[in-house]
C-alpha positions in Angstrom: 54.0 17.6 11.9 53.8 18.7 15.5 54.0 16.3 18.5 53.6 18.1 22.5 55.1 16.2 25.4 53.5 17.4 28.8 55.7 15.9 31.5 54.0 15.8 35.2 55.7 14.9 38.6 56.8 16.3 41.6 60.2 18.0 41.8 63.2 15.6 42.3 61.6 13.1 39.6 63.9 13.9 37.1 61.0 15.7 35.0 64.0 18.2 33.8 66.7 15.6 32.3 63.6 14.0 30.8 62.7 17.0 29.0 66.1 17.1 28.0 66.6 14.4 26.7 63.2 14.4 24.7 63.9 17.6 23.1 67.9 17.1 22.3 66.5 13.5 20.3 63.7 15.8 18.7 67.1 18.6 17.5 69.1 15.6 16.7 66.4 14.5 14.6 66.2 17.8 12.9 63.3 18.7 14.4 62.8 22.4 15.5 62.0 22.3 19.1 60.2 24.6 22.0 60.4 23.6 25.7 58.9 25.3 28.7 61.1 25.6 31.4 60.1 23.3 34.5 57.3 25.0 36.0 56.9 24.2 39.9 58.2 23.9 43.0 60.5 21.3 41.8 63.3 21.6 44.8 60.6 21.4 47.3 58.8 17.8 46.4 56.2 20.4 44.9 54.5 20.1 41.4 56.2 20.2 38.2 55.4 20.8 34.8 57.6 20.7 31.6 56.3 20.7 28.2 58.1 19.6 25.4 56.9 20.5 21.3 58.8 20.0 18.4 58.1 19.6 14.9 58.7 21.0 11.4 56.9 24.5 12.6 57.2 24.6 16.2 57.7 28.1 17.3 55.9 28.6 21.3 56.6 26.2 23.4 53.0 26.7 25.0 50.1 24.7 24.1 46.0 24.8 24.5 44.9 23.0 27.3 43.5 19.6 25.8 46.2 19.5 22.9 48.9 17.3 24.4 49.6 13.8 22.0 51.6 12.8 24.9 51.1 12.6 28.7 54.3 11.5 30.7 53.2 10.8 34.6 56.2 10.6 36.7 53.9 10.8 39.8 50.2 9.0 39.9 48.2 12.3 41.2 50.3 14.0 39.2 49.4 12.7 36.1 45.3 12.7 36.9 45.4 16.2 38.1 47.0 17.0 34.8 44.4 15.2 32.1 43.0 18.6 31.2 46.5 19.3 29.5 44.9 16.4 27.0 42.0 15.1 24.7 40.5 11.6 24.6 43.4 10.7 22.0 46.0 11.8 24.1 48.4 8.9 25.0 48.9 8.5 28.6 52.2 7.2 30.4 51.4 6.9 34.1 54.4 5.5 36.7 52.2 3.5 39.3 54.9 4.7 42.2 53.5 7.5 44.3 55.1 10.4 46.1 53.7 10.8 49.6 52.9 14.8 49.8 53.8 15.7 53.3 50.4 16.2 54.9 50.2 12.1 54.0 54.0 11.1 55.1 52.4 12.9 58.1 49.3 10.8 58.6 47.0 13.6 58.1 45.7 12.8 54.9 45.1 9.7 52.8 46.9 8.9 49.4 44.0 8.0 46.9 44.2 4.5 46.0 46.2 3.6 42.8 43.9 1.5 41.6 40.8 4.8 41.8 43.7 6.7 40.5 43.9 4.2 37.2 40.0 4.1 37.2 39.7 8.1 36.8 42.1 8.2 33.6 41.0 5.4 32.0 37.2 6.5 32.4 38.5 9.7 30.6 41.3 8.2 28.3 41.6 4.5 27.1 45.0 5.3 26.0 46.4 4.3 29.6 49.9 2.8 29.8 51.3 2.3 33.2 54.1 0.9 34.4 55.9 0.9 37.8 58.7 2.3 37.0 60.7 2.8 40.5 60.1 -0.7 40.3 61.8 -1.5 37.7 65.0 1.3 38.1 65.8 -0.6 41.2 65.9 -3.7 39.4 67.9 -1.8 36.9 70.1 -1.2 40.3 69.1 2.5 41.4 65.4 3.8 42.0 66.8 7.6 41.0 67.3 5.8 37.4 63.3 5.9 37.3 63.2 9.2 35.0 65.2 6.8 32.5 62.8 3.7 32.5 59.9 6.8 32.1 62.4 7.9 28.8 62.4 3.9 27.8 58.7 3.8 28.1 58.2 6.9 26.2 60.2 5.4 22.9 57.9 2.2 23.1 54.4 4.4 23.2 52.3 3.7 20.0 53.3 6.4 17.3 55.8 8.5 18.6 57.7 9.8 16.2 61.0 9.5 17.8 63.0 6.2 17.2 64.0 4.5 20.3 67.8 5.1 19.3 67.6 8.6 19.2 66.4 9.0 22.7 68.8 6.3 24.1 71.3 8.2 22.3 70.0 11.6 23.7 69.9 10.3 27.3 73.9 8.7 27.0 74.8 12.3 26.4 73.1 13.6 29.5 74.2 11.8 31.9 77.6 11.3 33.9 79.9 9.2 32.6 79.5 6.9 35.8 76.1 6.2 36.0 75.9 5.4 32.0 75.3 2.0 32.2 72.4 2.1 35.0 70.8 4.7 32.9 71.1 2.1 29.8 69.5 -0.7 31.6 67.0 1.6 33.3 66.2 2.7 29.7 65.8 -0.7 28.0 63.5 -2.3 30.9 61.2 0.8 30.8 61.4 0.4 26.7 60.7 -3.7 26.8 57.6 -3.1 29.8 55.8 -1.5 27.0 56.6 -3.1 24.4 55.9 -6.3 25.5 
């Protein structure tokens, strides 16, 4: 078995504790595991691109373009710009809340509508999942917890081969001590949006 993660946001998402996290529950689970290190301008609001492959003969941590099982958007143009990284059978996580690149904060350019945005994956992929998951970290009680409703979401998506409890357990261990119990909440609404 092999299983490849591509993550996709901008930088200050939380794309790199996600790939963290992903990869310690894939060790934990005795898996081996390869990860890419963040690709991107990720201090800069930039792109960023972590992938994240484990499995019982996992040795690069690059993969084929069009070979990802799993797409994790962070960022809505993010996630569309980055299809090509999968197949038709690729599953797709997509977080509905956009980052506004500057030349839009601006009022220069427009933000494509979310709604087009949905359109052009799911004319490409049926395997959609969204979820707003800014939304739901600041119901959680912090929007910066959205990397740990993405992680939630993640453990709910149809056949991955991770169990929910090893990535809650993976994520506990990567963050501070103070912030444990938003990241636990963050975790579980991300987890029950998909689920139910």
């Amino acid at each position: 078995m092999k299983y490849t993660i591509q993550i996709v946001g901008v930088g200050g998402q939380g794309v790199l504790l996600a790939s963290m996290v992903l990869g310690n529950a894939a060790m934990n689970r005795g898996y081996r595991v390869a990860m890419s290190e963040v690709h991107g301008m990720a201090q800069r609001g930039g792109s960023v691109l972590s992938t994240v492959r484990f499995g019982d003969d996992v040795i690069s941590p690059l993969e084929a373009d069009g070979s990802a099982d799993l797409i994790m958007g962070f960022e809505p143009t993010e996630t569309v710009r980055n299809l090509p990284l999968g197949n038709r059978d690729t599953l797709v996580l997509m977080n509905l809340d956009p980052v506004y690149p500057s030349m839009v904060a601006a009022g220069f350019e427009k933000y494509p509508d979310i709604e087009e945005l949905i359109g052009a994956v799911t004319k490409v992929n049926p395997n959609l999942v969204t979820l707003d998951a800014t939304k739901l970290a600041i119901d959680a009680g912090k929007a910066v917890a959205a990397n740990a409703v993405m992680i939630g979401a993640v453990a709910a998506m149809k056949d991955f081969p991770l169990l929910k409890e090893d990535l809650l357990e993976a994520l506990k261990s990567q963050v501070p001590e103070k912030f444990l119990d938003l990241n636990v909440r963050a975790f579980e609404m991300g987890y029950n949006a998909v689920k139910n």
